[in-house]
C-alpha positions as CSV (number, residue, x, y, z in Angstrom):
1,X,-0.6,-9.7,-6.4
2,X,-1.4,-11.9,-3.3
3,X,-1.3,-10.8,0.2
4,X,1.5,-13.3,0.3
5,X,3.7,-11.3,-1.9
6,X,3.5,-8.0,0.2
7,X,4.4,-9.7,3.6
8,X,7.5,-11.1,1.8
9,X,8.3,-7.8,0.5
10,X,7.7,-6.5,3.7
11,X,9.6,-8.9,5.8
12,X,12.6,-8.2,3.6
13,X,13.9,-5.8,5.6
14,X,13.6,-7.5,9.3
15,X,12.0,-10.0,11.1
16,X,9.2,-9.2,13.2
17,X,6.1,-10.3,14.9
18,X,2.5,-10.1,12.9
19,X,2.0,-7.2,15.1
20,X,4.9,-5.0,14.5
21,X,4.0,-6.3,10.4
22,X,0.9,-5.0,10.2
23,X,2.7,-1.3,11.4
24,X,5.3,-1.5,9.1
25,X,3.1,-2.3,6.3
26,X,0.6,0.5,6.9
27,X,3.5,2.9,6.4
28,X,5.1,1.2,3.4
29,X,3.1,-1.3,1.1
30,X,-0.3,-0.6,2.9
31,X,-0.5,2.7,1.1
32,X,-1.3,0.3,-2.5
33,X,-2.1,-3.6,-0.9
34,X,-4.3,-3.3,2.4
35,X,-4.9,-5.7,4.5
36,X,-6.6,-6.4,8.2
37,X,-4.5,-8.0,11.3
38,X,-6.6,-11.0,10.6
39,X,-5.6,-11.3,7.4
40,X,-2.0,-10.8,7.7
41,X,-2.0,-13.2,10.4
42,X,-3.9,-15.8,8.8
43,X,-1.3,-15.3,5.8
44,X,1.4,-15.7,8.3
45,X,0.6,-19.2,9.4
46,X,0.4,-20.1,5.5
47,X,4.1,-18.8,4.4
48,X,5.0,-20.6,7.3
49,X,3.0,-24.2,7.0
50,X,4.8,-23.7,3.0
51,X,7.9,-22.7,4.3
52,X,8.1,-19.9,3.0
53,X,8.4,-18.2,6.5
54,X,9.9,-19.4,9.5
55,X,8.7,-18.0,13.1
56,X,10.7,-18.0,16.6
57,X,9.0,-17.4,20.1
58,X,10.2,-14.7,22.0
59,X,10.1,-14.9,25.7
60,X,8.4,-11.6,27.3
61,X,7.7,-10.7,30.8
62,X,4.5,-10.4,32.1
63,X,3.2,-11.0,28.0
64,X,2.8,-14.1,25.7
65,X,5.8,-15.1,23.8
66,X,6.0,-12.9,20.8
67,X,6.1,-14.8,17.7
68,X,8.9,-13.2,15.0
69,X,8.9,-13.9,11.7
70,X,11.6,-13.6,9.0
71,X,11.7,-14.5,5.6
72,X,13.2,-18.1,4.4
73,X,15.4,-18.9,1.4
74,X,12.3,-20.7,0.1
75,X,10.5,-17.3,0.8
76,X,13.2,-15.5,-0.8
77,X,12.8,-17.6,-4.2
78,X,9.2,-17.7,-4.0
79,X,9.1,-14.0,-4.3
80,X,11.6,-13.4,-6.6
81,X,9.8,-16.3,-8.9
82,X,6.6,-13.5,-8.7
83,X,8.8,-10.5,-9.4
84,X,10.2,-11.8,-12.5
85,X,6.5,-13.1,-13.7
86,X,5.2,-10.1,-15.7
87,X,2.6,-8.7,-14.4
88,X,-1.2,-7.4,-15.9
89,X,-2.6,-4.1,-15.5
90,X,-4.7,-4.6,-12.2
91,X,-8.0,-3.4,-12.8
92,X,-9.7,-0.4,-11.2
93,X,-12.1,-0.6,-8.4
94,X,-13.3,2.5,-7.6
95,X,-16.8,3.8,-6.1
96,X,-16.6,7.2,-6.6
97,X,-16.3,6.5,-10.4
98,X,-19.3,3.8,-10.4
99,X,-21.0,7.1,-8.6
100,X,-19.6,9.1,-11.3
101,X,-21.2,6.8,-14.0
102,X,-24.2,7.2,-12.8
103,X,-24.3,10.5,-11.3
104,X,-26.9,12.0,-13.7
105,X,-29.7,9.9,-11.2
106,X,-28.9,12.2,-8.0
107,X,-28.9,16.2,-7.9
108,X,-25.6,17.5,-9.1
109,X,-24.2,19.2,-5.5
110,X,-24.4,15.3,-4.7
111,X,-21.6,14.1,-6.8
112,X,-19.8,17.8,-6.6
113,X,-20.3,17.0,-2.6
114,X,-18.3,13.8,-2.8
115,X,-15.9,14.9,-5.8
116,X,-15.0,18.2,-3.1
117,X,-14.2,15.2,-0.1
118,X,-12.1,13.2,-2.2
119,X,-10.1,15.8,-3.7
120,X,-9.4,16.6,0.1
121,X,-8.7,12.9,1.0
122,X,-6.1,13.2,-1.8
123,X,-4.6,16.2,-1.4
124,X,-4.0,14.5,2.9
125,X,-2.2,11.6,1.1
126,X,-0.4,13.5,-1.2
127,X,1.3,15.8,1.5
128,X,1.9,12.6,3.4
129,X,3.6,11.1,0.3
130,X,5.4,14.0,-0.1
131,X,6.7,14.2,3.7
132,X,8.1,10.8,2.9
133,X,9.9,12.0,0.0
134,X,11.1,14.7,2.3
135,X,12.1,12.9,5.0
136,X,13.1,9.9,3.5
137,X,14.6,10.6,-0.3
138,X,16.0,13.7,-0.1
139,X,19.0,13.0,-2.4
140,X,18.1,10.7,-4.8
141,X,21.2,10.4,-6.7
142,X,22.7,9.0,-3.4
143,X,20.2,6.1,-3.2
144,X,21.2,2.7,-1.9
145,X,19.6,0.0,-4.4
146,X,17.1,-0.9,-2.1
147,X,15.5,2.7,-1.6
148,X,15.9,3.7,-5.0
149,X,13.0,0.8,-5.7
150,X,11.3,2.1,-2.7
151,X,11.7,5.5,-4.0
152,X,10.4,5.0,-7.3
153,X,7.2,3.1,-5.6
154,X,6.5,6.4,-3.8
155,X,7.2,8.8,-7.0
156,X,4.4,6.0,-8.3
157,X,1.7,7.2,-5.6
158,X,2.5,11.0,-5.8
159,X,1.3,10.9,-9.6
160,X,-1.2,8.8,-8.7
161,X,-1.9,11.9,-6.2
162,X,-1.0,14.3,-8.9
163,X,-3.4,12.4,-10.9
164,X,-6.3,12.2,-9.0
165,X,-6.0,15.8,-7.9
166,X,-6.1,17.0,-11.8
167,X,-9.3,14.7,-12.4
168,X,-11.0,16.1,-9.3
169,X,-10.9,19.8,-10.3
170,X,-11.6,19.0,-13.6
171,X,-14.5,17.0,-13.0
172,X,-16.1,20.1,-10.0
173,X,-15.2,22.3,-13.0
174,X,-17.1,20.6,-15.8
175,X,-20.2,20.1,-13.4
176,X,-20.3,23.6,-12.0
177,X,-20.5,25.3,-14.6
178,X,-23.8,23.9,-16.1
């Protein structure tokens, strides 16, 4: 996926400026696709120069004019072309599994050390995937066709959570008992 592809997604829903973007996409597809202000706005002037996007200056007082984006019917196709292209498995990046791999170089409480702080760090983004779910989901059988795709995205990350979790204790397990 290209950063393109996200701030289409995102865009979907509303127009708005690169900076009220780069919020919404830190609550939504920032949690899998992340991206720095400069880069979203440096994307931004691409859709547009392809059409893809179009922009309108908003007058503000006391402020610059506040640039607001919004998705095109070129835009539109482009990522609908993407959605129907399938897709590969992305592959992994991951440094805490290149530590893992070579792990055997360092004392053990090293690795067990960093294995105990990710297991927090997931265990945080878990119960903030699951406040969304809460807050957000809470019937879904009574989904509109648009949040039932969102919803399935978050069930997504909360096994991926689940997941990581599982691997964590298993791993601070295996290595503290030897």
């Amino acid at each position: 996926m290209a950063l393109a592809h996200a701030i289409l997604a995102t865009l979907m829903d509303c127009p708005c400026s690169g900076y009220d973007l780069r919020k919404r996409f830190e609550g939504s597809v920032g949690f899998f696709w992340q991206a720095s202000f400069q880069q979203i706005y440096r994307e931004l002037g691409k859709l547009e120069e392809q059409g893809l996007v179009q922009s309108q200056a908003i007058a503000q007082q006391g402020r610059p004019d506040k640039k607001v984006f919004a998705v095109t019917r070129d835009g539109e196709g482009f990522l609908e072309a993407w959605i129907q292209t399938p897709c590969e498995i992305a592959p992994l990046r991951d440094d805490l599994l290149v530590k893992m791999f070579a792990g055997f170089v360092v004392p053990r409480e090293t690795i067990l050390t960093e294995i105990r702080e990710h297991r927090g760090l997931h265990q945080e983004r878990l119960a903030v995937y699951q406040q969304i779910q809460q807050n957000a989901f809470a019937n879904p059988g009574n989904l509109s066709e648009k949040d039932l795709f969102r919803y399935l995205t978050l069930r997504n990350g909360i096994q991926f959570e689940i997941g990581w979790l599982a691997w964590c204790e298993e791993a601070i397990a295996i290595l503290s008992e030897k």
